[in-house]
C-alpha positions as CSV (number, residue, x, y, z in Angstrom):
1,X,-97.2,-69.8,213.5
2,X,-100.1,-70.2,215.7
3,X,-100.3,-69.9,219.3
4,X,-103.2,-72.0,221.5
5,X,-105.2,-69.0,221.5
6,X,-104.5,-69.2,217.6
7,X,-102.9,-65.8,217.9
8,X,-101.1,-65.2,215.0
9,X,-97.3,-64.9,215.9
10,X,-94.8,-63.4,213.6
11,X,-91.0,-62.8,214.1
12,X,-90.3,-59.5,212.9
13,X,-86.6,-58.2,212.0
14,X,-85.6,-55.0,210.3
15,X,-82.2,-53.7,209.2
16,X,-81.6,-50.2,210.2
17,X,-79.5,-47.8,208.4
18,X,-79.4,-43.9,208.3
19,X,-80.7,-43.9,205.0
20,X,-82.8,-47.0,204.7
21,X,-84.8,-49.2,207.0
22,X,-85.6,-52.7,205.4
23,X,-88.5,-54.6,207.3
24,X,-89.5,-58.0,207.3
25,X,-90.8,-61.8,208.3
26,X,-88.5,-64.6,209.1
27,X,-89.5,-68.1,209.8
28,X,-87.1,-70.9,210.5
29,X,-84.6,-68.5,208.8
30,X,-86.5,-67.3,205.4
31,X,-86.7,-63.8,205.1
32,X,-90.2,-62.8,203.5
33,X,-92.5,-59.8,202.9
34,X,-89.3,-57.5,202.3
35,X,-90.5,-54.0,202.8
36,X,-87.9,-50.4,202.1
37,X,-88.6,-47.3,203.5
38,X,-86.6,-44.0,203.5
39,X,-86.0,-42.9,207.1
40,X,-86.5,-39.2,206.6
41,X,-90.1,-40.2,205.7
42,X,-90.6,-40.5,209.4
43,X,-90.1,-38.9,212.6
44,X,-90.0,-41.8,214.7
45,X,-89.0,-45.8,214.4
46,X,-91.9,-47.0,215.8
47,X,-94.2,-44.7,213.0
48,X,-92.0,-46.6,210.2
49,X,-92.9,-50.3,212.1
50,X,-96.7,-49.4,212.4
51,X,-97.1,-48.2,208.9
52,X,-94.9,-51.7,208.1
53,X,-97.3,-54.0,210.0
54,X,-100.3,-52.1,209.2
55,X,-99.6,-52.8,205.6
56,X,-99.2,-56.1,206.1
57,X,-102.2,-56.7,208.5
58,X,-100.1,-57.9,211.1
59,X,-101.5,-55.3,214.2
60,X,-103.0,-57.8,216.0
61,X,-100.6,-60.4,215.5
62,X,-97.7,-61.7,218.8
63,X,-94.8,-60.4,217.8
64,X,-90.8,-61.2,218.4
65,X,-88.6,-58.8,217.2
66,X,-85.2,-58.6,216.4
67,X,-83.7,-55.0,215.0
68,X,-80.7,-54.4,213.6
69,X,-79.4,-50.8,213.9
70,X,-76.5,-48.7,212.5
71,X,-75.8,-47.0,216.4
72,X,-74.7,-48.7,219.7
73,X,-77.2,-50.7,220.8
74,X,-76.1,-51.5,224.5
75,X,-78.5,-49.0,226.8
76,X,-81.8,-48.6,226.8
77,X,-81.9,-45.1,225.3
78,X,-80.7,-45.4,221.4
79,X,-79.6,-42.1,219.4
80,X,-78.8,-42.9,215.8
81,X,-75.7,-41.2,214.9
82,X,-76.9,-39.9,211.6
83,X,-80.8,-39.6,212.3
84,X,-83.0,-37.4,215.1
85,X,-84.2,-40.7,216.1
86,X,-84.0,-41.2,219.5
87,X,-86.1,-44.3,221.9
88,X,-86.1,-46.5,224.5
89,X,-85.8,-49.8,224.3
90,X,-88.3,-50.6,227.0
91,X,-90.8,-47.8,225.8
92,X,-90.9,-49.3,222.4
93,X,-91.7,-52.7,223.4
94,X,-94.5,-51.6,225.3
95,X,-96.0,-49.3,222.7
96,X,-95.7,-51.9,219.9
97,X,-97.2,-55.0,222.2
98,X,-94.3,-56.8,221.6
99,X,-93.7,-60.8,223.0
100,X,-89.7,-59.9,222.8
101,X,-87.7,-57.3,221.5
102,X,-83.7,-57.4,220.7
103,X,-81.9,-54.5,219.4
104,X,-78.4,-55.8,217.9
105,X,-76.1,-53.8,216.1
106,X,-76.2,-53.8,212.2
107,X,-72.5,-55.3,212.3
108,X,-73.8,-57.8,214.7
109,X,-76.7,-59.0,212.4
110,X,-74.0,-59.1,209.2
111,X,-71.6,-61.0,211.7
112,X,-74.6,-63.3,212.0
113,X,-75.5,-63.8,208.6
114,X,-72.4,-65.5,207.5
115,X,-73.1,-68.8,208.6
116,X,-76.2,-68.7,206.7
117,X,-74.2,-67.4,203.1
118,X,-74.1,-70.0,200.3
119,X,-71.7,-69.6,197.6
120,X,-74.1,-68.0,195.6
121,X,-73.8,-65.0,198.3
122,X,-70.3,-64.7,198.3
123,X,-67.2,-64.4,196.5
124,X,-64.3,-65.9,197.5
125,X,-60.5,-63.6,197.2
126,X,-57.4,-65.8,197.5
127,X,-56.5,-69.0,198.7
128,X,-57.7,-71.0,202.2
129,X,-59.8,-73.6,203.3
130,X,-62.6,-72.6,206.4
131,X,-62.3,-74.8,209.3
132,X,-65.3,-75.6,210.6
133,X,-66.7,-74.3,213.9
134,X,-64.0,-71.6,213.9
135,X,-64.2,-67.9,214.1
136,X,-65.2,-66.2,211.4
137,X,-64.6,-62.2,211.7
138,X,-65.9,-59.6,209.0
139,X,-65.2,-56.1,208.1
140,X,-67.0,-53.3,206.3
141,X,-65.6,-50.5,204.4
142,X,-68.7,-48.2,203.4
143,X,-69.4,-44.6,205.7
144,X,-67.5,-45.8,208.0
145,X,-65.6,-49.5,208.5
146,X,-67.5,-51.7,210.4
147,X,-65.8,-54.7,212.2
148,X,-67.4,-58.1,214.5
149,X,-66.5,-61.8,215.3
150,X,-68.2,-64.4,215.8
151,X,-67.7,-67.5,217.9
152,X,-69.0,-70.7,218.3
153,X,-70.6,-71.8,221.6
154,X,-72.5,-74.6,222.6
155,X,-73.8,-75.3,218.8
156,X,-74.8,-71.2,218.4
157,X,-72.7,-68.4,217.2
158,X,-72.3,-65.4,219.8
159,X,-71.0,-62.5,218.2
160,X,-68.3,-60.2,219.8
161,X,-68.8,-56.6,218.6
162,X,-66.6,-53.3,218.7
163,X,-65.3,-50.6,217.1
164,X,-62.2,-52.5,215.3
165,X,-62.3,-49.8,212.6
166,X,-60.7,-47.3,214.6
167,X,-57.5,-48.9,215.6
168,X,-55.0,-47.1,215.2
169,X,-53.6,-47.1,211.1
170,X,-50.7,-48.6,210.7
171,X,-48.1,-48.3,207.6
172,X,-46.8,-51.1,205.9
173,X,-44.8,-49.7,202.6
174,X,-43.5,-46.5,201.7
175,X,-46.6,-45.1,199.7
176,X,-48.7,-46.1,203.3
177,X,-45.9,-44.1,205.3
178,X,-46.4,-41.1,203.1
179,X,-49.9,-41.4,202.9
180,X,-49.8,-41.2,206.8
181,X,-47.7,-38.1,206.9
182,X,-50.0,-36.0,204.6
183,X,-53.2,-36.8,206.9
184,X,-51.3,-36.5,210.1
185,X,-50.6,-32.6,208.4
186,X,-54.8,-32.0,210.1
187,X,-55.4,-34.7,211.8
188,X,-53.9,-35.5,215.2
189,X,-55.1,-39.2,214.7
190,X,-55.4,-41.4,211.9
191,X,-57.5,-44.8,212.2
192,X,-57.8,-47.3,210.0
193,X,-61.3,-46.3,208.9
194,X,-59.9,-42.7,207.8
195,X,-58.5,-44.8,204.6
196,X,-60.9,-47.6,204.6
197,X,-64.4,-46.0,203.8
198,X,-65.7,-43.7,201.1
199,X,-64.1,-41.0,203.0
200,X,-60.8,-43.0,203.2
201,X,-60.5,-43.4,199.8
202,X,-61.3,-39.9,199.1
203,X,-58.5,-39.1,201.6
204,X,-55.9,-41.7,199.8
205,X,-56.7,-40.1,196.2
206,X,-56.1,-36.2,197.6
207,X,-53.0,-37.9,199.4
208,X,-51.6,-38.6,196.0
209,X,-53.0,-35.8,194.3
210,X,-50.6,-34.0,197.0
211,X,-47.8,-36.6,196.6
212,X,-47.8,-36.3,193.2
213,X,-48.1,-32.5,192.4
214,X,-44.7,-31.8,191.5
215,X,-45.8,-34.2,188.4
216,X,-49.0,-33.1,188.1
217,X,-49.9,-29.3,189.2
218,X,-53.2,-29.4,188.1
219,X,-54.4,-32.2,189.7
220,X,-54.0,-30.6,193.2
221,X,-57.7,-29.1,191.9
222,X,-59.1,-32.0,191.5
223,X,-62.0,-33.1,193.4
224,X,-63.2,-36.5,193.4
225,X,-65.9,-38.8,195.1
226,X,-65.3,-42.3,196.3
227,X,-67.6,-43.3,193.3
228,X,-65.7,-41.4,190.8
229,X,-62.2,-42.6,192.0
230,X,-62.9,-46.1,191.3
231,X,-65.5,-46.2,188.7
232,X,-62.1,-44.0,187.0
233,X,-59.8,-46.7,188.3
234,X,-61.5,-49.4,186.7
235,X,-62.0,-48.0,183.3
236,X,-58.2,-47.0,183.4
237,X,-59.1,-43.1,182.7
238,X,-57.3,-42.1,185.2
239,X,-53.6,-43.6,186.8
240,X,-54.2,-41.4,189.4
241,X,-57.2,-42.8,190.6
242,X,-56.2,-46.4,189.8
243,X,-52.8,-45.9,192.3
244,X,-55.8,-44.9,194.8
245,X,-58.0,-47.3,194.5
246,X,-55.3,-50.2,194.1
247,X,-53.6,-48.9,197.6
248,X,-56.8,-48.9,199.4
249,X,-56.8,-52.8,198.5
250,X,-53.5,-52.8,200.5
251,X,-54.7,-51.2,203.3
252,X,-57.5,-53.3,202.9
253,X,-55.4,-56.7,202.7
254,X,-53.6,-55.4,205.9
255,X,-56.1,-54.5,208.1
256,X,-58.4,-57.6,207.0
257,X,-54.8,-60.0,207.9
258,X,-54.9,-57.9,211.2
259,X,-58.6,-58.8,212.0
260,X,-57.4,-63.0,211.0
261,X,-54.7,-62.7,213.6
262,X,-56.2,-61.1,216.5
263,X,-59.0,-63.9,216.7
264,X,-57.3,-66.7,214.5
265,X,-60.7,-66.5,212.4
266,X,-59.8,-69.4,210.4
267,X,-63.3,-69.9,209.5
268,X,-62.9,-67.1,207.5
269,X,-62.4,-63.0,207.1
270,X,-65.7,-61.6,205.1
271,X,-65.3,-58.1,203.9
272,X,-69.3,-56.6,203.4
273,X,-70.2,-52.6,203.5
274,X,-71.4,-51.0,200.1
275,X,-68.0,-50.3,198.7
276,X,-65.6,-53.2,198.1
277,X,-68.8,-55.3,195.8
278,X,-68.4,-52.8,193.4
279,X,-65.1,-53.6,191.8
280,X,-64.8,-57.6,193.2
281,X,-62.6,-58.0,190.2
282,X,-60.3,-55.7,190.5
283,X,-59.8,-56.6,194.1
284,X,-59.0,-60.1,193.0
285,X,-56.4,-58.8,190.8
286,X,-54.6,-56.4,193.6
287,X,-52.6,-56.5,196.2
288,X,-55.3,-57.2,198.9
289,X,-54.8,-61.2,199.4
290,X,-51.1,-60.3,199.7
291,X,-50.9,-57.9,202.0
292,X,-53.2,-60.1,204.3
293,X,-51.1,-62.9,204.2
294,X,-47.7,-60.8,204.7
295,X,-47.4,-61.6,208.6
296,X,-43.8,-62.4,208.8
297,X,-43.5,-65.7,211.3
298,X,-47.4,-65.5,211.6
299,X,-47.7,-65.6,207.6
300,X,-48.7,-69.8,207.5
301,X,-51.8,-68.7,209.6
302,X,-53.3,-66.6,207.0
303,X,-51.8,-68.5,204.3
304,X,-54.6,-70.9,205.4
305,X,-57.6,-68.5,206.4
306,X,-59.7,-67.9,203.0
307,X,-60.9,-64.1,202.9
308,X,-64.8,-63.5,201.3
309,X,-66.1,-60.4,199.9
310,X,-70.1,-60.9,200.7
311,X,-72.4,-60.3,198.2
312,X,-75.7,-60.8,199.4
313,X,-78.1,-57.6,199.2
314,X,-79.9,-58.2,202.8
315,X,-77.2,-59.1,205.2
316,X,-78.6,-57.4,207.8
317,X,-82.0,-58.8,207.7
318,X,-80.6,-62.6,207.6
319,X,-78.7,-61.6,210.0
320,X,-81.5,-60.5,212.6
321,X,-83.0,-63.5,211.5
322,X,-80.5,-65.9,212.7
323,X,-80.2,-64.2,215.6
324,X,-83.9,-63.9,216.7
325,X,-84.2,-67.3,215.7
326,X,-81.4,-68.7,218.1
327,X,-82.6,-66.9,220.8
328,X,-86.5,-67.9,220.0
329,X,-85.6,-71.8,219.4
């Protein structure tokens, strides 16, 4: 795009993580120019964004900017939760030059990025037709569980963000109930996202290991990552990890149905994060579509609400897309 000065002018997003930061260009919602960089690499965000525009000889170009991070991105004064990096939203825009700058968080930009999904980025769990110009909502198991909404509004989406993964957890069949009372035995509080993340299904698998001991003593020494349980689970090596892995589809099922009920999302529930793509599968075989649809007098509602599990690599960059492009339109 060229200005009347014939400034070049670029619409920059980038997808944040505590690992990772992805950069790129978007233009009427195309993502090009897809750059990776690991974060501990730098000591500052704007250090990553120089080197990213320097290499693509963009450092005298206009820029809008739309950045999607893995923090709260509310105030002025961002401090990522698992990085020393720490700015101001107004300090940055003046350093960089920058024509606009939006900071959004990285739920937000997936939120975002559903409209935008073709089939070919999604997989569809279940039964349930989307309504169009309904609310969609969207869930992420991964380091932690990730939760947003979006609504429509006067021909845009407007996303409502929060922290949804930390509702209180609650039970719904026995193994849930006993599940519960082993991590209430050092925890004074259990969320949902304590059994729905890598951590959560950590905490499910020693729940059983525990549950199970007087069947199994040696499995009370067994220590197991999230990527172990279920790469175990779906090979069938281990029926202790499969029980794990099979209940956190529950859990999964019940807290996605929760989500579908609180906003009557019947344009759809999306589950995203780095975990639940792994074994889509297996998913599709378990208990997670039934447990979302098991709302006693409210079941009919989510009987008709499909669920997706999003496949897409870059949510977060089409994301930041749409949204800097429905504010720049």
């Amino acid at each position: 795009m060229m200005n009347s000065e014939d400034t070049q002018v670029i619409n920059l997003v980038a997808d944040i993580g505590g690992t990772n930061i992805r950069l790129a260009i978007t233009e009427n919602n195309n993502i090009t120019e897809i750059l990776s960089y690991e974060c501990a690499q730098f000591p500052r965000l704007i250090d990553v964004i120089r080197q990213y525009l320097a290499e693509k000889q963009l450092t005298n170009a206009s820029i809008n900017a739309c950045l999607a991070i893995a923090c709260p991105a509310d105030d002025d004064l961002i401090s990522m939760t698992n990085l020393p990096w720490q700015f101001s939203q107004k300090e940055l825009k003046a350093e960089l030059k920058l024509n606009k700058l939006m900071l959004i968080n990285d739920y937000t930009a997936i939120a975002m990025a559903i409209p935008m999904l073709t089939d070919g980025q999604k997989v569809k769990i279940g039964g349930g037709e989307p309504i169009a110009n309904k609310p969609i909502a969207v869930c992420g198991p991964g380091t932690g569980l990730g939760v947003a909404n979006i609504i429509p509004v006067d021909n845009n989406w407007h996303c409502l963000s929060g922290e949804g993964g930390h509702i209180d957890f609650a039970p719904v069949d026995e193994l849930d109930i006993q599940i519960l009372q082993y991590l209430k035995t050092f925890k004074k509080r259990v969320s949902y996202e304590q059994l729905l993340s890598g951590y959560g299904l950590e905490q499910i698998y020693q729940a059983l290991v525990v549950i199970k001991s007087e069947d199994s003593p040696a499995a009370s020494e067994t220590k197991l990552t999230a990527k172990d349980i279920s790469a175990q689970a779906i090979n069938g090596n281990c029926p202790l990890c499969q029980q794990a892995l099979a209940q956190f589809c529950k859990v999964l099922g019940s807290f996605a149905g929760n989500l579908a009920l609180t906003t009557a999302s019947l344009g759809g529930v999306y589950i995203a994060g780095g975990i639940v793509p792994r074994f889509i599968d297996y998913v599709k075989n378990s208990g997670f579509r039934e447990r979302f649809e098991m709302k006693g007098r409210m079941s009919h509602l989510n009987q008709q609400t499909p669920t997706y599990v999003i496949t897409e690599s870059q949510p977060g960059l089409i994301g930041a897309a749409a949204y800097l492009n429905q504010v720049c339109k």
